[in-house]
N, C-alpha and C positions, 0 to 999 in steps of 0.2 A: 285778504290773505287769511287762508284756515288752516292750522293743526291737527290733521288725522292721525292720532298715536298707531291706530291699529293698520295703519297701511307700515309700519315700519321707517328704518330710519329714509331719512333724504338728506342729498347734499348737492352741493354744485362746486366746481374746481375754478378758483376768482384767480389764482397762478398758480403757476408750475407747481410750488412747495406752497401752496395753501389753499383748503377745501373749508369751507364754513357751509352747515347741515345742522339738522337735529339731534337728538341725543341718543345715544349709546344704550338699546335696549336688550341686550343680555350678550353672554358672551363672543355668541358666534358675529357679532356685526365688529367683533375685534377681527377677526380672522378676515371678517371681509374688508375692510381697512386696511389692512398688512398684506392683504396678498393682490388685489385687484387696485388699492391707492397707494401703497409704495408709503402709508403713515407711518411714522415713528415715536409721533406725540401727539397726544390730545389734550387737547383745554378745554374742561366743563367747566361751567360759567355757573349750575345750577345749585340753589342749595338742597338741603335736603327734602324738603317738602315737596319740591317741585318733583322730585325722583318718586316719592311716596304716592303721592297723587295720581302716579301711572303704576302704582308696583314695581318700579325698577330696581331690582338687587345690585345696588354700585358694588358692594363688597367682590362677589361672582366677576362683574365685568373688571375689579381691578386684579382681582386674584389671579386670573387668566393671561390679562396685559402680563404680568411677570412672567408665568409661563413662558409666554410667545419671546419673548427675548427680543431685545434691539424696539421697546414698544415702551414709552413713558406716557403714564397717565397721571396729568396732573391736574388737582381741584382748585381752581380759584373765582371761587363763589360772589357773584353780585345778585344782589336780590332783582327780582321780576316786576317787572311794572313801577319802578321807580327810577324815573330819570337823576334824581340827585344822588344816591346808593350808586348810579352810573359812573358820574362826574368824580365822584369822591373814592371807587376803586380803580377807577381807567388806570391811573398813573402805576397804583403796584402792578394792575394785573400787566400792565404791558412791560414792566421792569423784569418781573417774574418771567416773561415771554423770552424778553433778552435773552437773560442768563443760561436759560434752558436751552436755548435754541444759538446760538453764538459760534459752538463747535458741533455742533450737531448736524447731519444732514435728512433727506428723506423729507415726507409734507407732513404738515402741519395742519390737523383738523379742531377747528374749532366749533364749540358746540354750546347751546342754552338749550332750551328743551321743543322748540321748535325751528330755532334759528332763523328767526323773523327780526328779532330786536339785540339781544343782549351780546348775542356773538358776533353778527354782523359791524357793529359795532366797535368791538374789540379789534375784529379783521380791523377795520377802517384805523384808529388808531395806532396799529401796530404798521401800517401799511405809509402811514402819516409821520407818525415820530422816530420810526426805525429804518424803515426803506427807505423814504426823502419824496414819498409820492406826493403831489400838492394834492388837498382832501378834495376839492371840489371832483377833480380829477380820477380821485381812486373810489369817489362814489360813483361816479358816473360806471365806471369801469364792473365795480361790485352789483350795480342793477344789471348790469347787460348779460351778468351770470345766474345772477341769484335775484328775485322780485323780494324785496326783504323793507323793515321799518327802524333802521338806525337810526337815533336819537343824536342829528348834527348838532343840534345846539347845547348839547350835556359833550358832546365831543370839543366844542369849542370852548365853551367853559370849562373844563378838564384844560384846556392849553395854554388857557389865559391863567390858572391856577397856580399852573406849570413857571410861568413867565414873571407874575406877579409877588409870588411866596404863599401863596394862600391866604390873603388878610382875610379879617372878618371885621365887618360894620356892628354898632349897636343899633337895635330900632327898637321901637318898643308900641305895644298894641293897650289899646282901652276897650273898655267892656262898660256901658254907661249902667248900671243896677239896675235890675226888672226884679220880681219873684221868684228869685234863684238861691240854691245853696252852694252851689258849681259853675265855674265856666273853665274850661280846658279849649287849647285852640292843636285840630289837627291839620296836616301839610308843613308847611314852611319846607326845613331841612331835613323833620322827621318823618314824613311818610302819612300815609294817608290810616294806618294802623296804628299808630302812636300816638299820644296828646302829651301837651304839655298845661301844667297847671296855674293860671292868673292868682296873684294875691289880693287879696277884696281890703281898699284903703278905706277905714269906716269914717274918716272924717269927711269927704269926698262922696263916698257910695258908689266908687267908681271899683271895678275890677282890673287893673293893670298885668302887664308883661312886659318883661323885660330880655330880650335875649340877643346874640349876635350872628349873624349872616355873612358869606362870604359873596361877593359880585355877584346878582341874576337877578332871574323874576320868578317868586315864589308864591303858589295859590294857598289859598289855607282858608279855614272852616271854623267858626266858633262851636264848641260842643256845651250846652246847657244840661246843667244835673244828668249828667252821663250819657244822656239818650238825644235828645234834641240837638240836630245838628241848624245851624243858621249863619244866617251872613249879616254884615254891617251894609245897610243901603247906602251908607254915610262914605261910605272908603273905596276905592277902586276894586269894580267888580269885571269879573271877565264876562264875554258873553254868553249868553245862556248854552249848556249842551245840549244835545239832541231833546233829552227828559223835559228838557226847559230850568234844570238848577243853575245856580249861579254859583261861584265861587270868589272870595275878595283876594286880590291880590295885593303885594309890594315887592316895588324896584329898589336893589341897590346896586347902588352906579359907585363907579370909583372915583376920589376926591380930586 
C-alpha cells in the first residue's frame, strides 16, 4: 500500500455516514465533500508536520469549512507511525467523535494523511465502541471498502484500557557498564524519537531504569553516548527486520 500526494485526495464510503480517505489538500476538496459526499464533519488525525511535509495550508482548508456552512472541521491529532500514541488517544479521539456527531446528521469523513493506518483505525473504533459493531466484523467490513493498515492490537489494548482503568506496571532495565558516559533507552511507551535517561549506580557499575508500563508488549533500543543504538543479547529480542536489526522487547501482563 502507497501514498501518492500528487494524485489528490482518495477516499472510500465503509457506511452510509462514514467515508475514511486521505487528507484534505486545499480548499476546493471541502467543496467536493459537501457537495458530491453529503460531509458535515471531518476528523484530521494529522499533526502538524504531517500537513508541512506536503505544503498543506490547514489554515485556508479550515477557513473555508466556515464559509461553506453546516461543515465542522475538527483536529484531533495522533502522531504517525506509533502504535502506542494510538492506544493512548483512541479513547478521547472517539469521545470527541461522540459528542460531535450525537445530534448531528450528514457523513463523517475521517482522515490521516494517507488513510492507511491512523484513520482507518479510528473508523474501526468508533464503529466498535459507539455503533455496537463486533471489531472482528467491522474490519472485515472496512477491507472490503478500503485496502487499509489498522493497528488491531493498539485498538484492543485501547479497550482493555478502557475496561481495566489504565493501571500501569513497574519494570525496570539494566545496562551492565562498558566504555560509556550515556545510556538512554528509546521505544518503550515513548516512541522511537524520544529517550529516556538510565542512572549509572557507581557501586555496581551497572546503568539502571526505572519506569512504569501499562498491559502490552513494548520493543525498545538501548541508545550509547547519544549516537549508538544497540540491543541486549541477554533479554528478549524480537526477530530480526527485513535490514536484519533486532530490537529487545518486554511483556507486561496483568496480575
Amino acid at each position: 500500500l502507497t501514498y501518492r500526494h500528487e494524485l489528490g485526495m482518495n477516499y472510500n464510503r465503509v457506511l452510509p455516514n462514514l467515508i475514511v480517505g486521505s487528507c484534505l489538500q486545499n480548499p476546493a476538496d471541502v467543496d467536493r465533500l459537501k457537495k458530491d459526499e453529503n460531509v458535515t464533519t471531518v476528523c484530521n488525525l494529522q499533526q502538524d508536520p504531517d500537513m508541512a511535509y506536503f505544503n498543506v495550508d490547514i489554515s485556508e482548508i479550515r477557513d473555508h469549512a466556515k464559509e461553506v456552512g453546516d461543515f465542522n472541521h475538527l483536529r484531533l491529532p495522533i502522531r504517525d507511525m506509533d502504535g502506542f500514541a494510538l492506544r493512548m488517544r483512541l479513547p478521547s479521539v472517539i469521545a470527541s467523535l461522540y459528542q460531535e456527531l450525537k445530534d448531528r446528521e450528514g457523513t463523517l469523513y475521517v482522515h490521516c494523511t494517507a488513510g492507511l493506518g491512523r484513520a482507518p483505525a479510528v473508523a474501526l473504533g468508533y464503529m466498535f465502541w459507539v455503533l455496537g459493531y463486533d471489531l472482528h466484523e467491522a474490519y472485515l467490513l472496512l477491507q472490503s471498502k478500503r485496502k487499509c493498515v489498522p493497528s488491531m492490537e493498539n485498538i484492543r489494548a485501547a479497550t482493555c484500557d478502557l475496561l481495566t482503568g489504565m493501571t500501569r506496571s513497574p519494570i525496570g532495565l539494566l545496562y551492565r557498564r562498558g566504555t560509556c558516559e550515556h545510556v538512554e533507552v528509546a521505544g518503550l511507551d515513548i516512541g522511537w524519537h524520544s529517550r529516556l535517561p538510565f542512572n549509572f549506580i557507581s557501586r555496581d557499575g551497572h546503568w539502571t531504569l526505572e519506569h512504569e508500563l501499562p498491559v502490552g508488549r513494548y520493543e525498545y533500543k538501548y541508545v550509547i553516548d547519544k549516537e549508538r543504538w544497540t540491543y541486549n543479547p541477554h533479554a528478549p529480542i524480537t526477530n530480526p527486520d527485513r535490514k536484519g536489526n533486532y530490537n529487545n522487547y518486554i511483556e507486561v501482563c496483568y496480575d
